[in-house]
N, CA and C atoms as a LAMMPS dump frame, in Angstrom:
ITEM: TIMESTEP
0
ITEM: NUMBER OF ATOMS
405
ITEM: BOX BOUNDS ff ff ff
-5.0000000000000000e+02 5.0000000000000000e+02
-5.0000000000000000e+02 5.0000000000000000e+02
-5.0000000000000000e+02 5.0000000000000000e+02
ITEM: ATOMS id mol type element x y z
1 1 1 N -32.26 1.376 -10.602
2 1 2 C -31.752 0.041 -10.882
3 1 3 C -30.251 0.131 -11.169
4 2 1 N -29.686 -0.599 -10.45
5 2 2 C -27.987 -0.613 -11.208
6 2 3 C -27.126 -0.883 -12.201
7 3 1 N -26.835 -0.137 -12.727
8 3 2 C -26.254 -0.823 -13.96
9 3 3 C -25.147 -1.748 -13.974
10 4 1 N -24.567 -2.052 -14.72
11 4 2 C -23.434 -2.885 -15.071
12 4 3 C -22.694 -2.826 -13.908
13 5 1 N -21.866 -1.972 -13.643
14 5 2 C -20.608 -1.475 -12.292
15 5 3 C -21.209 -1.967 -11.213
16 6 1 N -22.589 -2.317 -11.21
17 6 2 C -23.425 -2.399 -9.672
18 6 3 C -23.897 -1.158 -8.994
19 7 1 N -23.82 0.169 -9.894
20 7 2 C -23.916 1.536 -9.068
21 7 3 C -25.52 2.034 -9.732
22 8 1 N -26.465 2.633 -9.108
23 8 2 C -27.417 3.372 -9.667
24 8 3 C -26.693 4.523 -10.771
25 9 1 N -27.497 4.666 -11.587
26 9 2 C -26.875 5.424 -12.64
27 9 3 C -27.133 6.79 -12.453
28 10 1 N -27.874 6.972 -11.618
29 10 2 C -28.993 8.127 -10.886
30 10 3 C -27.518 8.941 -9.92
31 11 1 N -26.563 8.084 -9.454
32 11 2 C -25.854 8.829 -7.984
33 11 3 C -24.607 9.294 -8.785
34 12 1 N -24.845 10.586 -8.141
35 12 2 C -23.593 11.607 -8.436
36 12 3 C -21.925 10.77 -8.809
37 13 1 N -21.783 10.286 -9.335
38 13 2 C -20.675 9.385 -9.913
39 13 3 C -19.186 10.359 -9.467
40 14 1 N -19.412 11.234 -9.434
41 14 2 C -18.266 11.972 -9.028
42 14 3 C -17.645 12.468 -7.355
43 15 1 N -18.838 11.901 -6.721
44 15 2 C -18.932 11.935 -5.136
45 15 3 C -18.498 10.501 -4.856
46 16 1 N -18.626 9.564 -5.585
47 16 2 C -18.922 8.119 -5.309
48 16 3 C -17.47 6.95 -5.705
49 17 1 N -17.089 6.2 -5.732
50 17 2 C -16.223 5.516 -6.749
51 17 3 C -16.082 4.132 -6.233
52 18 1 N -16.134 3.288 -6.912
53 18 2 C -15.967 1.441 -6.335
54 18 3 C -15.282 0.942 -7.438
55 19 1 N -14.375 0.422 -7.241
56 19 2 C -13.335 -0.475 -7.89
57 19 3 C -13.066 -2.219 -7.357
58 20 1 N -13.466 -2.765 -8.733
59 20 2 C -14.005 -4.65 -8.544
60 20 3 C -12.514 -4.954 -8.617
61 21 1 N -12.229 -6.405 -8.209
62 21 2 C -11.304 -6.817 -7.989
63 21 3 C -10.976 -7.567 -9.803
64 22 1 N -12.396 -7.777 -9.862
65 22 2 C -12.4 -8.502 -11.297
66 22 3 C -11.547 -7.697 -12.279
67 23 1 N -11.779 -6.298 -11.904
68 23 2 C -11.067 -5.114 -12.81
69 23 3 C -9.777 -4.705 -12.779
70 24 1 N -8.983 -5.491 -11.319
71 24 2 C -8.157 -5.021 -11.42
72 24 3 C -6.327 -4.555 -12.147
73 25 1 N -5.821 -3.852 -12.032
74 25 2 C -4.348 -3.99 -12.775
75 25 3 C -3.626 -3.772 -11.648
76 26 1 N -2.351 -4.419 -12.464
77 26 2 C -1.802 -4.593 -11.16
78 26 3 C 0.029 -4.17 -12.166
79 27 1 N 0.594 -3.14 -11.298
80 27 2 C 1.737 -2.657 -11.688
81 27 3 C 2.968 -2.723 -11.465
82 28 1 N 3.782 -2.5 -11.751
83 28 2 C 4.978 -2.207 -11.083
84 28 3 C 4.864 -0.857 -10.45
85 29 1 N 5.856 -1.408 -9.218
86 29 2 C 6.063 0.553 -8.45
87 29 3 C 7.534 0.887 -7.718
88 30 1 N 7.243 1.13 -6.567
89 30 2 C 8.498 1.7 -6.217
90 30 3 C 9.205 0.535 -5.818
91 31 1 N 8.849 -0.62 -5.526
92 31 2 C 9.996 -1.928 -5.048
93 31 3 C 9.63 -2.522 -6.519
94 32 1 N 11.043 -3.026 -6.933
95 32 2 C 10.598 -4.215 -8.216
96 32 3 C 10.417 -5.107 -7.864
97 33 1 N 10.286 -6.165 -6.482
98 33 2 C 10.022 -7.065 -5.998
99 33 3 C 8.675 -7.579 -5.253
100 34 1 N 7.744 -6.108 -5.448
101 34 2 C 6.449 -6.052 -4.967
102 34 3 C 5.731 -5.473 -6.526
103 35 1 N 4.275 -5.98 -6.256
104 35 2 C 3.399 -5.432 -7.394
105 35 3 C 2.115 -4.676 -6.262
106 36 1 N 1.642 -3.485 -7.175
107 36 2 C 0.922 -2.861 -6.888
108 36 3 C -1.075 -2.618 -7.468
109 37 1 N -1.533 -2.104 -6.524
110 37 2 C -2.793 -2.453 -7.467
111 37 3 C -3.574 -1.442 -6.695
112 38 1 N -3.841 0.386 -7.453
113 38 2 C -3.767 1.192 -7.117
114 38 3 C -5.316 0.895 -6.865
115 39 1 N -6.307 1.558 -6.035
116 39 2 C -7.426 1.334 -5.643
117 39 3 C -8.089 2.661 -5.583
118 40 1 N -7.774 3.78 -6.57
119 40 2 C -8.449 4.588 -7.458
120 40 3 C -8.513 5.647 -6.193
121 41 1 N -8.341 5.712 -4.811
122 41 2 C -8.422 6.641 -4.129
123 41 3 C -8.016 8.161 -4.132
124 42 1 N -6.986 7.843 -4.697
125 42 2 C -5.608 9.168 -5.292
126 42 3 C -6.557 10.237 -6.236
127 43 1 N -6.966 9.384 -7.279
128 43 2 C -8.147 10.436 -8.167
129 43 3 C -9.639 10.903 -7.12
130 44 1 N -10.221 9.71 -6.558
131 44 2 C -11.375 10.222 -5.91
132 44 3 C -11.155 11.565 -4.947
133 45 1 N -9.957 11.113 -4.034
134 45 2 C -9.914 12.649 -3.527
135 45 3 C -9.042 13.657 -3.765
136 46 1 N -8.556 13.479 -5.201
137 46 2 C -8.053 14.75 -6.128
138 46 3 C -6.21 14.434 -5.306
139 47 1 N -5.69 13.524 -4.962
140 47 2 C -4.378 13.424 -4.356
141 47 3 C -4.2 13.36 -3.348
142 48 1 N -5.277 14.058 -2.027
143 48 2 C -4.781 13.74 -0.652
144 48 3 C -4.874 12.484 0.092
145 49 1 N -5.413 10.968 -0.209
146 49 2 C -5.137 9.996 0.162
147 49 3 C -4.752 8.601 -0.756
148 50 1 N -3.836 8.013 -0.727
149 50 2 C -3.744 7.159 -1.473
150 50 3 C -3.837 5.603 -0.833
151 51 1 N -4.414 4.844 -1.877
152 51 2 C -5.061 3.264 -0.874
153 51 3 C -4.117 2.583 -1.897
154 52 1 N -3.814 1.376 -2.004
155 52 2 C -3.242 0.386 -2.826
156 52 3 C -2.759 -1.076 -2.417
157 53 1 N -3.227 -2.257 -2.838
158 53 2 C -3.111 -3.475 -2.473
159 53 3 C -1.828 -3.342 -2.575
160 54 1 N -0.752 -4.124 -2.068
161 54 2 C 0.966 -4.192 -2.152
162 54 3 C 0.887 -6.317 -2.325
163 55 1 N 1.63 -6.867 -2.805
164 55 2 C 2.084 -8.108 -2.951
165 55 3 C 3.067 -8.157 -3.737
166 56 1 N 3.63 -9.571 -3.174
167 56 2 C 5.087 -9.922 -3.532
168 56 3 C 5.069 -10.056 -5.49
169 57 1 N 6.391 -9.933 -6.287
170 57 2 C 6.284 -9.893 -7.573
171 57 3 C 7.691 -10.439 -7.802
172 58 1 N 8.013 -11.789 -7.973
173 58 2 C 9.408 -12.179 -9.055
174 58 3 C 9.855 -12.947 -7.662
175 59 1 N 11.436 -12.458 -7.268
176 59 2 C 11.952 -12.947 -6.383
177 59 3 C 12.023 -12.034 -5.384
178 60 1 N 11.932 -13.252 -4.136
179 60 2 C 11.782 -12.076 -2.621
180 60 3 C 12.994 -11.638 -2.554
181 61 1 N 13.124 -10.455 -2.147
182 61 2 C 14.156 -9.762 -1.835
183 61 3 C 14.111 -8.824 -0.795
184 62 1 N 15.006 -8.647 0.497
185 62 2 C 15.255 -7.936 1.734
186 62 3 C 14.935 -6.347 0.686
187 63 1 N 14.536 -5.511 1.625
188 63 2 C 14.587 -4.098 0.981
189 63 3 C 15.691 -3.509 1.803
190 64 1 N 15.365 -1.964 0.579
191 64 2 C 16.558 -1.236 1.566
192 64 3 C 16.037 -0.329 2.297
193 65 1 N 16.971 0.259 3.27
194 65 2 C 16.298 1.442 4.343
195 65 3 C 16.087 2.492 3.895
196 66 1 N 15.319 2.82 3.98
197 66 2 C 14.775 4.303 3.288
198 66 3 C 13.77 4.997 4.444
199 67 1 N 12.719 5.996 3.956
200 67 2 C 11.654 6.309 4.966
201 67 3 C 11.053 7.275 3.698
202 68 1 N 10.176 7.633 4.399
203 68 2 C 9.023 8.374 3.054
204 68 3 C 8.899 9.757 3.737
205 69 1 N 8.621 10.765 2.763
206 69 2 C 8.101 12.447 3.563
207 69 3 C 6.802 12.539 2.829
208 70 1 N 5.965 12.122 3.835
209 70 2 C 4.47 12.047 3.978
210 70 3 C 4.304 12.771 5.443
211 71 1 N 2.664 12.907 5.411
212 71 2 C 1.915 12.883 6.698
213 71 3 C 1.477 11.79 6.916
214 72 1 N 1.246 11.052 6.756
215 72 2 C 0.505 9.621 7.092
216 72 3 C 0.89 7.96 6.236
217 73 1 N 0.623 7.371 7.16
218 73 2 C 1.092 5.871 6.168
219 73 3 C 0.527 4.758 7.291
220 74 1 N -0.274 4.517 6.964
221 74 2 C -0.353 2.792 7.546
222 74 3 C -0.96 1.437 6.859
223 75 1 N -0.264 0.511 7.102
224 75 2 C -0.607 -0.873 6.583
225 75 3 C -1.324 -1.691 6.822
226 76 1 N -2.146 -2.459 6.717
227 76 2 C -3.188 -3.431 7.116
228 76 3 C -2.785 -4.922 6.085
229 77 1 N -2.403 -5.765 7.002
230 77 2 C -2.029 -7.157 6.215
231 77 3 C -3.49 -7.807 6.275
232 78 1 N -3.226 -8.42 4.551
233 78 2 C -4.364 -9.034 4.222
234 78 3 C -4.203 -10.473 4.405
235 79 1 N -2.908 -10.935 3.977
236 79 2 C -2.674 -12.182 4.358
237 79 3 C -0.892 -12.391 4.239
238 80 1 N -0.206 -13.563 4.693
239 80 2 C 0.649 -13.557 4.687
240 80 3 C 1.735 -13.366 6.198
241 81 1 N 2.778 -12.865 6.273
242 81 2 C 3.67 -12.304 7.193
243 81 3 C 4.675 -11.542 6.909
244 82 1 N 5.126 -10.716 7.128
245 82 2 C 6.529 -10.07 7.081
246 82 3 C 7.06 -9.369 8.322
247 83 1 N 8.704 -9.407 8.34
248 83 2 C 9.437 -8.939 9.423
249 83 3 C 9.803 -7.432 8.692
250 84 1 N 9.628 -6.259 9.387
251 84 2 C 10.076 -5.511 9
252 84 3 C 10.784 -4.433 10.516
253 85 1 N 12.241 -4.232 10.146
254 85 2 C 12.795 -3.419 11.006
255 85 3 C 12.49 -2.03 10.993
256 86 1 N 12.134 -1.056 12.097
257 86 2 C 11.798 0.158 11.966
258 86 3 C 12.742 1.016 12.941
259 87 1 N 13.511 1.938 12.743
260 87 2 C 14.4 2.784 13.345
261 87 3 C 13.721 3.188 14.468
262 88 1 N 14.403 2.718 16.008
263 88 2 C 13.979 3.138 17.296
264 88 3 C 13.255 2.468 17.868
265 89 1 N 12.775 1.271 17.21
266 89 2 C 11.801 0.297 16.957
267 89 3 C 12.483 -1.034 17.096
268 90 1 N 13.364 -1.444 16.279
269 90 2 C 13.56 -2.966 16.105
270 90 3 C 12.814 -3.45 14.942
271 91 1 N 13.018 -4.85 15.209
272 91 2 C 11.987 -5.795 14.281
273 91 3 C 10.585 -6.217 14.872
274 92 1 N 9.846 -5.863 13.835
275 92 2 C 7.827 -6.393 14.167
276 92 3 C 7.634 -7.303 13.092
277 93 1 N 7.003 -8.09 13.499
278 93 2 C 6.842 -9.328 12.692
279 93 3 C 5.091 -8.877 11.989
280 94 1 N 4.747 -8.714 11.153
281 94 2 C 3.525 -8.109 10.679
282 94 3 C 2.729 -9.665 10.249
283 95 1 N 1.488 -10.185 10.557
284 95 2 C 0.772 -11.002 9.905
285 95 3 C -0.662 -11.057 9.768
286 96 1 N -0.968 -12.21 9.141
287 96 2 C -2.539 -11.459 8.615
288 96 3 C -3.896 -11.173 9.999
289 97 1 N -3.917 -9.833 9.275
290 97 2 C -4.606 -9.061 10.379
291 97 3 C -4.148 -7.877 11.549
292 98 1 N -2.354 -7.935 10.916
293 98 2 C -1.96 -6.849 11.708
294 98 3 C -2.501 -5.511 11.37
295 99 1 N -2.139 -4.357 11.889
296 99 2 C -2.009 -3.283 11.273
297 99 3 C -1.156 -2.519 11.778
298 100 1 N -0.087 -1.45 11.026
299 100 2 C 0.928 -0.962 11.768
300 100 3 C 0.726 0.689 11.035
301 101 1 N 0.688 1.559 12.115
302 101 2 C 1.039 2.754 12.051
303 101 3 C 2.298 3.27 11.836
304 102 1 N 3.112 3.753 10.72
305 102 2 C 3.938 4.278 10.338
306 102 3 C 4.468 5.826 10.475
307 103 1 N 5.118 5.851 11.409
308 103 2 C 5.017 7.68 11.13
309 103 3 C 5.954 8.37 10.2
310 104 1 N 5.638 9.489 10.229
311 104 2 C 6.179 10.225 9.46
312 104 3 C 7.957 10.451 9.173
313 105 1 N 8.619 10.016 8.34
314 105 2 C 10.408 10.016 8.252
315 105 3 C 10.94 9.324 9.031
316 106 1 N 9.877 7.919 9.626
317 106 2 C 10.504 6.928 10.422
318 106 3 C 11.125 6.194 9.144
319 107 1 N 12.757 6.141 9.412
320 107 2 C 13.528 4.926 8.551
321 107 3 C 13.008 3.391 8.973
322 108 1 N 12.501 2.674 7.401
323 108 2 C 12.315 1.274 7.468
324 108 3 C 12.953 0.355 6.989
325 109 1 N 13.207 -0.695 6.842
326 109 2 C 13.064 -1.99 5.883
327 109 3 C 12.303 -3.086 5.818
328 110 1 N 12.032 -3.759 4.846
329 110 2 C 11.713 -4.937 4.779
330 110 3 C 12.168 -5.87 4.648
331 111 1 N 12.696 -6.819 5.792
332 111 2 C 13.661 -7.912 5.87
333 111 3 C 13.054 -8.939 4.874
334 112 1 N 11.736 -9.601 5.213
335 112 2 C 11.74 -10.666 4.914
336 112 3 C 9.943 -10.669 4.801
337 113 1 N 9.79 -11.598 3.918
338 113 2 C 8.368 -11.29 3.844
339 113 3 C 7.782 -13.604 3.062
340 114 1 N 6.749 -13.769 3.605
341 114 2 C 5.983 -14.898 2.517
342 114 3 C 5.364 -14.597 1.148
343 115 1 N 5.514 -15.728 0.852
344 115 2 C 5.443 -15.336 -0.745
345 115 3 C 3.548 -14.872 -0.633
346 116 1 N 3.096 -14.883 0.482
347 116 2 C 1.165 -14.503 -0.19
348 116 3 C 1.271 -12.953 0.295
349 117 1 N 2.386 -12.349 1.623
350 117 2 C 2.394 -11.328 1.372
351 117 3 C 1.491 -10.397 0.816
352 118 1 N 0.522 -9.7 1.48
353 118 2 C -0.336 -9.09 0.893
354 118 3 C -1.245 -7.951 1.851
355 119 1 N -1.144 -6.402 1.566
356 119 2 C -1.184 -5.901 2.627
357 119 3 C -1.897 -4.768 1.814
358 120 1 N -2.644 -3.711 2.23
359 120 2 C -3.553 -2.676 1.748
360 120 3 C -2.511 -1.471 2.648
361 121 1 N -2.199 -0.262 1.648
362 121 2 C -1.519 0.316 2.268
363 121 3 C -2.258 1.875 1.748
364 122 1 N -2.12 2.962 2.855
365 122 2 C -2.96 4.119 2.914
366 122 3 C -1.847 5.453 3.323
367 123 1 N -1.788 6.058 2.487
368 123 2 C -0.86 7.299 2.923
369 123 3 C -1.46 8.633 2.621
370 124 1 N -1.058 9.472 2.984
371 124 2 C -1.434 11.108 2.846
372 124 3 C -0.186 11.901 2.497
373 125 1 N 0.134 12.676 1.543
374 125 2 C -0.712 12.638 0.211
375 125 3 C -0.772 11.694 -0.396
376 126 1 N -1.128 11.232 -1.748
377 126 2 C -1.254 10.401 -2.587
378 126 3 C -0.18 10.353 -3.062
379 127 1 N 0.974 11.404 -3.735
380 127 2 C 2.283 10.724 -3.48
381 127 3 C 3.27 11.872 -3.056
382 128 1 N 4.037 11.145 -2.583
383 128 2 C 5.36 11.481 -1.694
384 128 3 C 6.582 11.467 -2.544
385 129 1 N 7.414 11.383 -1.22
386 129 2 C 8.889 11.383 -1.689
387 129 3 C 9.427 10.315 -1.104
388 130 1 N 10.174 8.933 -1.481
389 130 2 C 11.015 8.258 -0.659
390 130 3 C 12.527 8.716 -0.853
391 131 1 N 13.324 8.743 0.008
392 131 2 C 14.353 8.684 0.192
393 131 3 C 15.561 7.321 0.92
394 132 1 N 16.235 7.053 0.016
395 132 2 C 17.084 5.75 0.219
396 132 3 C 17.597 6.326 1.1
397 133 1 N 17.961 5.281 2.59
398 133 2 C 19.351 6.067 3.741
399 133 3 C 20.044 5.001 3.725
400 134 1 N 20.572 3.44 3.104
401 134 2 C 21.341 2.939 3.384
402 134 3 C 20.804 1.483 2.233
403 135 1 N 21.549 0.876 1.695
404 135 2 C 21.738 0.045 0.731
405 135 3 C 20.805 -1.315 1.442
């Protein structure tokens, strides 16, 4: 029978992990203009993947160009739109239901985004390094 969490109390809890929305927190992170809402992945597999809701927080603001040293990164919009420029690339207009593959030390920004903005984002490792390349 399940307890409280909705999980049998019986299943290996340490193989397993579900995180309610009802539960969630929601942080500051690496943009002060976005809030974060870590989705417990980072601990389940000890650091090698990290999941996290991303949405807008305060006032919108263009980002700056930077790029990340990861193996992996991609986004899945939950709702909303944003333009974001990618080095070699141009501008992609991202909206709900895109998904964009990010590679590895590709320089980005984020021009412009709606205020519902809201996107599930997945990288390898759980955390990285960003590096700023231009204001």
């Amino acid at each position: 029978m399940p307890d409280a969490s909705g999980l049998d109390p019986k299943f290996p809890k340490d193989k397993f992990f579900v995180q309610h929305e009802r539960d969630a927190n929601w942080d500051r992170g690496l943009r002060a203009y976005f809030e974060y809402r870590d989705l417990g992945i980072a601990k389940a597999t000890r650091g090698r993947v990290m999941a996290q809701v991303i949405r807008p927080y305060g006032e919108r603001l263009r980002g700056d160009e930077h790029y990340h040293v990861l193996d992996f990164q991609m986004v899945y919009v939950l709702a909303g739109w944003a333009r974001v420029w990618l080095e070699g690339v141009g501008e992609v207009k991202l909206e709900k239901g895109s998904s964009m593959y990010q590679p590895p030390g590709i320089k980005h920004r984020v021009l412009e985004y709606s205020a519902d903005y809201t996107v599930i984002e997945i990288t390898m490792p759980a955390e990285f390094e960003t590096v700023q390349t231009a204001p």
